[in-house]
BAMARMAR-976120 format. One record per atom (N, C-alpha, C): y, z, x. Coordinates in steps of 0.001 Angstrom, whole numbers, plus 500000, padded with zeros to 6 digits. Example, Ala and Ser with C-alpha at 12.3 -4.5 7.8 and 13.67 -1.06 7.14 Angstrom:
<sites>
494310507800513190/495500507800512300/496700507800513200/497750507080512850/498940507140513670/500030507870512900/
</sites>
This chain:
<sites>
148168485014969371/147410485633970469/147295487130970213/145962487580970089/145680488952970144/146569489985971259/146852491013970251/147396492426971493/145780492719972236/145720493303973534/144405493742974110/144705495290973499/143676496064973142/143628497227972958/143860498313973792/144841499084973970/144748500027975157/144194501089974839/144055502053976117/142719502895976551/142476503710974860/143687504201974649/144094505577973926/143411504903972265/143242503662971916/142573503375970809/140612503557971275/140763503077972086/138828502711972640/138703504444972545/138976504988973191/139333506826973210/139057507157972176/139644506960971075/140010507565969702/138899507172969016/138360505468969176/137000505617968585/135919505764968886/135517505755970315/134880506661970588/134725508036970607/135950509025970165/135778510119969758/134989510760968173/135691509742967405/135607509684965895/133709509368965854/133565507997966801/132095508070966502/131244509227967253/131451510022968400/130882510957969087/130329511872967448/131721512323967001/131994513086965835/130866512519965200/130892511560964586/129403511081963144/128874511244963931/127972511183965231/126866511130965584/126590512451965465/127150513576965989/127026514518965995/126577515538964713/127606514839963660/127329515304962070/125892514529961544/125474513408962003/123992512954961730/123056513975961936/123283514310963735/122421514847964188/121963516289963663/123633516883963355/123434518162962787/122954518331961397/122481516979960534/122564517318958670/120909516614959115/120477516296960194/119108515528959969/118171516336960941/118487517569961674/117573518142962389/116965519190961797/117330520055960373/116167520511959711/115397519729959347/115325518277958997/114716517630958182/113780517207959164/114132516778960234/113262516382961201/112022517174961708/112666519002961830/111871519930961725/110652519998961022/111647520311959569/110762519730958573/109201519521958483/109683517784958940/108606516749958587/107608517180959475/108014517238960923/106528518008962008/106378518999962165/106957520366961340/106194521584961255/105537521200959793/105360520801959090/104577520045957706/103252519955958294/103091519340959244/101584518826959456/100846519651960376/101201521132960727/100573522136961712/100212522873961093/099375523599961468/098657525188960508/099303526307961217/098477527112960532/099798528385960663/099706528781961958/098728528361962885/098551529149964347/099384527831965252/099703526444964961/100399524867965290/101775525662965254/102050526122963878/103205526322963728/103971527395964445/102824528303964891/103843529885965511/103655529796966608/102584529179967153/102803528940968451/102673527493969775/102647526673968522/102901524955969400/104250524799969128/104546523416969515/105895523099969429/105885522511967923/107287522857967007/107487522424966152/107693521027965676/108548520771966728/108366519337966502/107748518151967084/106334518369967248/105547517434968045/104498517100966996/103501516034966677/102812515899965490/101273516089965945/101076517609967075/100041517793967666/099302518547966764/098108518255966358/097409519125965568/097815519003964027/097592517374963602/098448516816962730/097304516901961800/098240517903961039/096709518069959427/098052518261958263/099105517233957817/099236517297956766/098148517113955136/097086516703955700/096418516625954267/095736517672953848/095003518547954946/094878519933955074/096145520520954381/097183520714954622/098022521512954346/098614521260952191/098700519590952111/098786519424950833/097141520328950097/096474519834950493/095322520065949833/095287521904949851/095286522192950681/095597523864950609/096684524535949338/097523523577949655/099098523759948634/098732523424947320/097873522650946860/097373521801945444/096602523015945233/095179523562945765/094233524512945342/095037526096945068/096077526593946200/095846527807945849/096381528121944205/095837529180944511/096374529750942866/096134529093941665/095329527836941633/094962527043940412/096295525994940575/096754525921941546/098063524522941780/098851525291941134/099657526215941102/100782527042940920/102250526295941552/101880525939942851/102880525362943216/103599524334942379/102303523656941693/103045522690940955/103663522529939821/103000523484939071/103735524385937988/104978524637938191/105400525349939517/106899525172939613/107221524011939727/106828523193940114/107572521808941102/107995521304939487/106998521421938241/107411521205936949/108203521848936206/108463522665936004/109325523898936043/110788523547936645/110945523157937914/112028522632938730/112874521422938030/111596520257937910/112093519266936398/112591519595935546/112252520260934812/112718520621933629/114081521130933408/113371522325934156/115628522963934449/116067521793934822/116035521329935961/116806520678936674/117458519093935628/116148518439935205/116501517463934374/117301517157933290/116399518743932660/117514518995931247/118927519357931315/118363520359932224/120333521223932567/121136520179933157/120600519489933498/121773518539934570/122072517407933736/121327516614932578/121856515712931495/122314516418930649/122389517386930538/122839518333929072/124251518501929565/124288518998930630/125843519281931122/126265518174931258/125887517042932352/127043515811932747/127262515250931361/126532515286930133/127456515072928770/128164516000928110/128213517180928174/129422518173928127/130295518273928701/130093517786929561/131384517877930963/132037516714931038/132124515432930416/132233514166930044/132961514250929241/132475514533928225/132965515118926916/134314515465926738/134108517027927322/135348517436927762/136618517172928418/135941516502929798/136674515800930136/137817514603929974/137024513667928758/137362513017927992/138228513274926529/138025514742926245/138857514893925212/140313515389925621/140075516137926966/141326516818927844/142393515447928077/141672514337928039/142199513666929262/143115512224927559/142216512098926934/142931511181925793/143115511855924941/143279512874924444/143620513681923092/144887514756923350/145802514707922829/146721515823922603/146746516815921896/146828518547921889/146783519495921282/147569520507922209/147503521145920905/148208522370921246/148156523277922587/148669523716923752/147585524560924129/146614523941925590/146833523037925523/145653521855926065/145977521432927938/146893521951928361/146888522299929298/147345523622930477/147431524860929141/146934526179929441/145427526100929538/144788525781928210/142971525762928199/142702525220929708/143073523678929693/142811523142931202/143176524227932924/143803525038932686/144121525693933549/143270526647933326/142509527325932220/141500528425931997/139924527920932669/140071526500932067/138668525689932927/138534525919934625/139684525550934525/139810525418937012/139666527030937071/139479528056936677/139891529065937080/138532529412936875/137615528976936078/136159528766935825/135538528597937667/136360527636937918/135600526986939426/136092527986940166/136873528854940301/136912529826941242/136337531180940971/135178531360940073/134355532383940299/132970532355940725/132760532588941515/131053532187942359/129929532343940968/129250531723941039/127972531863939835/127143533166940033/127127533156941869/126102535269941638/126870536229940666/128281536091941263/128871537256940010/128710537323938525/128335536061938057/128108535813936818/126632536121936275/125809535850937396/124525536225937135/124227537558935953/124610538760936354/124484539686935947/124521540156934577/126181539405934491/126725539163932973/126028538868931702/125252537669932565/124782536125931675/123306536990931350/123081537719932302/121138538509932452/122015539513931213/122983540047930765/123200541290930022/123178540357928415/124044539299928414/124050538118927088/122432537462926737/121785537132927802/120230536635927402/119821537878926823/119384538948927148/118626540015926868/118984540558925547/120381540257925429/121121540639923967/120265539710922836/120486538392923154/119884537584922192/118428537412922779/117565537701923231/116262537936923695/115664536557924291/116221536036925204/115273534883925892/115324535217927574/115104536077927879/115032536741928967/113888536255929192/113225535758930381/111719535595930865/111896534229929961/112407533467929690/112106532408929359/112524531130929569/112333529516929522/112998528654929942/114578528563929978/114514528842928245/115964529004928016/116976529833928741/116280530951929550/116932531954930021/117995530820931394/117478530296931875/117757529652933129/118276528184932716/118215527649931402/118817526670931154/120280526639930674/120216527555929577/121465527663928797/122496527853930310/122736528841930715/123918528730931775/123903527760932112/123206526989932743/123612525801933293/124669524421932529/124368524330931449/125415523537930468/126840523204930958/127525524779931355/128914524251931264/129097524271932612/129841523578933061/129804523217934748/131566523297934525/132667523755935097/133980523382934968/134736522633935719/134252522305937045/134134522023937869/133927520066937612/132837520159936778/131961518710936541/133196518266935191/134047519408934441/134995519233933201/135853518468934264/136412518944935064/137673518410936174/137470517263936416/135874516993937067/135973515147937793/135677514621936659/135207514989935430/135325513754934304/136626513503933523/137684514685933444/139095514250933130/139223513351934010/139504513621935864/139748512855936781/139057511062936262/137494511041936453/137263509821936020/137925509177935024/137869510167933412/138049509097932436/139965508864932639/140910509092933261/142269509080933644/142581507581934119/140693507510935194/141364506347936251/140120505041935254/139104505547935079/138338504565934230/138662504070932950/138872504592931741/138956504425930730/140191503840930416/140971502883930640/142571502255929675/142358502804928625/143408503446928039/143583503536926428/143638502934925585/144187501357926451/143934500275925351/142355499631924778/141961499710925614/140610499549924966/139800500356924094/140587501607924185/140251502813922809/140862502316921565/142015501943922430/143156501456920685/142358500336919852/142052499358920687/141072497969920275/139716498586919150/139476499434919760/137896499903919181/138457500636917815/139609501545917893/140183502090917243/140655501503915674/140969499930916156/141567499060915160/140537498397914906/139087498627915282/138202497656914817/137484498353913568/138285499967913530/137650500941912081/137117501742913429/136218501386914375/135322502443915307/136300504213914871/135086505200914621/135523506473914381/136017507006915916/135894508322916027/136321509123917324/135403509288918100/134108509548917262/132847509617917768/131967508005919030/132198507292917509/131747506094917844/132572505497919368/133625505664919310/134491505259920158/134522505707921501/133837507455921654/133410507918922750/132235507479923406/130849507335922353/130040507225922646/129791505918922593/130470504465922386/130180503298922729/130979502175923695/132282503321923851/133351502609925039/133589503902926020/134370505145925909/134350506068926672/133194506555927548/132070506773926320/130664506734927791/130327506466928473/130241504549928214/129837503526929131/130842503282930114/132069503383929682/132833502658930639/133279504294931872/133228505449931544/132856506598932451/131730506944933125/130661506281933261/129238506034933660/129700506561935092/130073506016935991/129906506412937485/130122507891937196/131428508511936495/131438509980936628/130095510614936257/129808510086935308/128630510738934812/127413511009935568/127026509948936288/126704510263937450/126610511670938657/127900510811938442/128748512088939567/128410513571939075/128488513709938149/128228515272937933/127082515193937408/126494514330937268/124646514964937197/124409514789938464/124384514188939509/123662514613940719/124492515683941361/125647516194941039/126381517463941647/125072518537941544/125133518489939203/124587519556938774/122964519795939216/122920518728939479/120805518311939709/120653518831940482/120935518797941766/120734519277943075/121583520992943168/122840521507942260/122771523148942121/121780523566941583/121036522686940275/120276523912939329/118608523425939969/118845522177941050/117383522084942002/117286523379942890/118550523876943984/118727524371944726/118732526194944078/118896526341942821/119763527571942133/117977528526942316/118766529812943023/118026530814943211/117942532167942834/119419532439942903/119695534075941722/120060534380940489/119301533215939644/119670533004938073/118489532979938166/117358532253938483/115554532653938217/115813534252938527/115930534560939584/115593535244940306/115882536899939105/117307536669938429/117427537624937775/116519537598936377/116693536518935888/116458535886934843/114561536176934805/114078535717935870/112574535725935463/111791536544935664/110545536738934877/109755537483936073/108164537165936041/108305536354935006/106591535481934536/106496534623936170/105734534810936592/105381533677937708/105383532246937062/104753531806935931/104498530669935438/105891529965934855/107071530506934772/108591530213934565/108902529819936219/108367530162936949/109611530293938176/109718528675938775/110970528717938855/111066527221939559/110782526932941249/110827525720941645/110306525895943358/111106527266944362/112424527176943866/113183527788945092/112832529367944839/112038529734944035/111776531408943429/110247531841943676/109648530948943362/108453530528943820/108160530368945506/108729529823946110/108946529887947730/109342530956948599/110007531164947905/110960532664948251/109612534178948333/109060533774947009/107548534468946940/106735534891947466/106362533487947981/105392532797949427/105527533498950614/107399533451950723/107720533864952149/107506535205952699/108167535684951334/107643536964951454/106141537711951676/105025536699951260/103989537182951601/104019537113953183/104142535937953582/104141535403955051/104166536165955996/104970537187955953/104981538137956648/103783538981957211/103122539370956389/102068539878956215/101061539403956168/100598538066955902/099740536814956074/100281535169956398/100182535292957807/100825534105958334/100586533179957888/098868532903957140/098765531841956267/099451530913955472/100420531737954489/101278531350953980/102539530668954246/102731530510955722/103766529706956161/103372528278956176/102647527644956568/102003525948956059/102346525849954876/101785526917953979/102516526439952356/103446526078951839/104610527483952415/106179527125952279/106523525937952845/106000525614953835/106882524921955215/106241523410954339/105059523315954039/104705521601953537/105626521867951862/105609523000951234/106226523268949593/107492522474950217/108069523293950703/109936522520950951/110057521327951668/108589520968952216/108921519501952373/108971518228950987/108007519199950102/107769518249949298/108949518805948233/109726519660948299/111017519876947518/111861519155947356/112149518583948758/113479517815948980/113397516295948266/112314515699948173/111906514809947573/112668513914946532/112156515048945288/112863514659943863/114835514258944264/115542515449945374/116977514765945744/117053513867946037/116425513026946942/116362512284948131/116105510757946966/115126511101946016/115256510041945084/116155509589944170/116410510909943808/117979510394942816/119064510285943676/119173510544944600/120448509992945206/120353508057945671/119413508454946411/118832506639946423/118603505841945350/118271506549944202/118122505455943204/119369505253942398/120394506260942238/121871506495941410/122566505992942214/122925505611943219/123809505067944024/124340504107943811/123645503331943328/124282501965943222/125456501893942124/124963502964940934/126150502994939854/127152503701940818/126807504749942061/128622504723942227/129454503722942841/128246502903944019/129054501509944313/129356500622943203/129052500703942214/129916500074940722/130735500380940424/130808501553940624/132021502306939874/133187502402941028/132831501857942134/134072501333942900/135115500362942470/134557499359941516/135760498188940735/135685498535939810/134596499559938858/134884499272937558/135864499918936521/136838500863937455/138101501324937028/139003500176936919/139065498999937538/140095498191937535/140419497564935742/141888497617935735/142207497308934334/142579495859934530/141527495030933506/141947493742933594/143379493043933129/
</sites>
């Protein structure tokens, strides 16, 4: 026979859920914003209500956003890919890597270095900005893709959760197996350690995807070609005109709707490898 629940549990979860509702409400009301200041023009937007879908001209507003400037916007939105795509697979396999060599290999040294990495994660990236703008300019790719890619590579942060992963994913015995089958060091990373670390990998490409989607004072130092700039530098642009020509707020306001996008897909579509990677640490 069941205990009946007393008050002080019904209490408790109804508190806990008050709480998520509340955190819904608070992570989904820019977005909501968002979506119905998207479809108003600039006189809808400053002075109707924002979020009502009165005076609903999103196609006006894309179509405005596609023409100006010869589709500039989209130039960044490509631009945004690129960093974002490259830098963010380039690193979650460096950071894998690493992770993986920290985590099954012994050397000298090797967990002082590991303590030089975490100490990596406690310096903010603006401070570094400056540095990194004094090293590009040295070797001359200033104003250029590379300028805004290369930093992005080493993540230390993304080094940490792939030791963490390959610790709880990878058995060693199944290195030893591959090991005794002749498989080299190489081979052995890249045909059992890779695959079978996949969820991390993951994990720190959509960390890195969505910083170097979001990353604003590394263009910002880094560029100054308009035709380099990625969305968030490019917007920033816009806004600044805005001021001075209200026009330009429909642009920004439909641009960052259509920003969020490219996240919103890789998180929905990568997901499922991390619900995989819920059993696939288990050692048989």
């Amino acid at each position: 026979m069941s205990t009946p629940r007393t008050p002080s549990v019904w209490l408790s979860k109804t508190a806990v859920n008050g709480a998520l509702v509340l955190a819904v409400v608070y992570m989904l009301f820019p977005l909501v914003w968002l979506l119905t200041a998207a479809t108003k023009d600039a006189g809808g937007l400053l002075a109707g209500n924002a979020f009502s879908f009165e005076g609903f001209d999103l196609g006006g507003n894309l179509t405005r956003l596609a023409d100006y400037n010869d589709g500039i916007y989209f130039h960044w939105y490509l631009n945004s890919l690129l960093y974002a795509g490259i830098g963010a697979l380039a690193c979650s396999l460096v950071s894998v890597a690493a992770g993986y060599a920290f985590d099954k290999y012994d050397f000298p040294g090797k967990e002082k270095l590991f303590g030089v990495v975490l100490l990596g994660v406690l310096v903010p990236t603006t401070a570094l900005a400056l540095p990194m703008y004094l090293l590009a300019s040295e070797v001359g790719i200033v104003n250029t893709y590379w300028a805004v890619i290369l930093p992005v590579l080493v993540n230390p942060f993304g080094v940490y959760l792939a030791r963490v992963f390959s610790a709880g994913y990878i058995p060693d015995e199944a290195l030893e197996a591959a090991r005794i089958d002749g498989a080299g060091e190489l081979r052995t990373f890249w045909s059992i350690g890779l695959r079978m670390v996949m969820p991390g990998f993951v994990t720190v490409f959509l960390f890195q995807f969505t910083a170097i989607w979001n990353n604003f004072f590394l263009p910002l130092v880094m560029l100054s070609d308009q035709k380099l700039f990625p969305l968030s530098l490019g917007l920033y642009s816009w806004n600044s005109n805005a001021h001075a020509e209200p026009d330009f707020y429909p642009l920004v306001v439909t641009g960052s709707l259509l920003a969020v996008v490219p996240l919103v897909i890789a998180f929905v579509s990568l997901q499922r490898h991390w619900k995989a990677g819920l059993t696939a640490g288990s050692v048989k």
